[in-house]
C-alpha positions in Angstrom: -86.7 -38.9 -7.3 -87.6 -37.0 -3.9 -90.7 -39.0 -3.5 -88.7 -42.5 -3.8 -85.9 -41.0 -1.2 -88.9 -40.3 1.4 -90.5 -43.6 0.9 -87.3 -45.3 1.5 -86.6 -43.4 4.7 -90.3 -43.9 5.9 -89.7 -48.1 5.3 -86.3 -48.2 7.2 -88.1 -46.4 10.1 -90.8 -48.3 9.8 -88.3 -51.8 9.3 -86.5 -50.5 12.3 -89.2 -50.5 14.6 -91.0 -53.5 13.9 -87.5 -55.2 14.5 -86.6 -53.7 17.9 -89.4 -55.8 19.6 -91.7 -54.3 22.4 -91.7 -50.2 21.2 -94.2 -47.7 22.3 -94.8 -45.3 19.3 -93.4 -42.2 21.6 -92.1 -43.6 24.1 -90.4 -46.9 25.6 -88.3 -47.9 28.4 -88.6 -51.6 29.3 -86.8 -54.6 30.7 -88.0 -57.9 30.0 -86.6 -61.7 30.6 -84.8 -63.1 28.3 -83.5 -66.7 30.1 -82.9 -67.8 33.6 -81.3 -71.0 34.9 -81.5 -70.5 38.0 -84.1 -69.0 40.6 -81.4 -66.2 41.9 -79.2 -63.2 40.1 -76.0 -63.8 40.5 -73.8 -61.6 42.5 -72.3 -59.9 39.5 -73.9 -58.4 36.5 -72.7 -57.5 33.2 -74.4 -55.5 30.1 -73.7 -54.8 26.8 -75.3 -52.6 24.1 -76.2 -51.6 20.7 -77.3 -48.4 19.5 -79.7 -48.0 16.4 -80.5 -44.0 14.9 -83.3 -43.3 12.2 -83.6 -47.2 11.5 -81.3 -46.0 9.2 -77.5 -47.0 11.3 -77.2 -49.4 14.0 -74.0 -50.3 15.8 -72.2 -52.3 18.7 -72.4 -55.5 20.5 -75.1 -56.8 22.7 -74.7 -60.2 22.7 -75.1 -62.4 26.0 -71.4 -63.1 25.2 -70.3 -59.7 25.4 -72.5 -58.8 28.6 -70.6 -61.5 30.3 -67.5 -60.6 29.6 -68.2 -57.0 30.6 -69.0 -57.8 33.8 -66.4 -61.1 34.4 -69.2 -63.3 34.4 -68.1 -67.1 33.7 -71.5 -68.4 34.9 -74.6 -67.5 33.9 -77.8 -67.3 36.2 -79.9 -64.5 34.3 -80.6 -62.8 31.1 -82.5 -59.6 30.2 -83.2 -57.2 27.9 -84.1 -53.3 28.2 -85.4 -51.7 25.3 -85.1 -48.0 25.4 -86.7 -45.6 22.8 -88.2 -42.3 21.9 -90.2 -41.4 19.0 -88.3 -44.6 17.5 -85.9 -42.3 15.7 -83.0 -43.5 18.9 -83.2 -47.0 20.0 -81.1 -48.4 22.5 -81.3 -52.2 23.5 -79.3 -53.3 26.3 -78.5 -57.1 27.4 -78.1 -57.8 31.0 -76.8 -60.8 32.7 -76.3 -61.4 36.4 -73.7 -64.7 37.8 -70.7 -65.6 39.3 
């Protein structure tokens, strides 16, 4: 029974990771593009986020939706994502998006 438990743990780390998108193995803290439509940020920005521990539990809202609406966004000019983790046991991904 102990060896089943560990080998479900080690697959939801190892389904967590391969989910999250551009992870180091130790170490990551990036921001990529997402979508633009137009050549400049807007004036106001917006983010949202979700939180993810051990693969195991994930929670909240990072939706491009809820980004805007943080930051009182009706129109959109840009969209990105940071992707922030360590030893892929805490993963946080965070929308941004920048218009008026």
């Amino acid at each position: 029974m102990k060896k089943v438990l560990v080998l479900v743990v080690l697959l939801g780390l190892l389904a967590g990771c391969s989910s999250a998108g551009l992870v180091g193995g130790i170490y990551t803290n990036v921001t990529t593009p997402v979508n633009a439509t137009s050549n400049e940020r807007g004036a106001k920005t917006g983010t949202a986020k979700c939180l993810s521990v051990l693969g195991i539990a994930a929670t909240g809202d990072c939706s491009i939706e809820a980004a805007a609406k943080n930051g009182n966004i009706t129109e959109i000019k840009t969209v990105d994502k940071k992707t922030f983790s360590v030893l892929g046991l805490f993963n946080e991904q965070t929308t941004i998006v920048t218009g008026n």
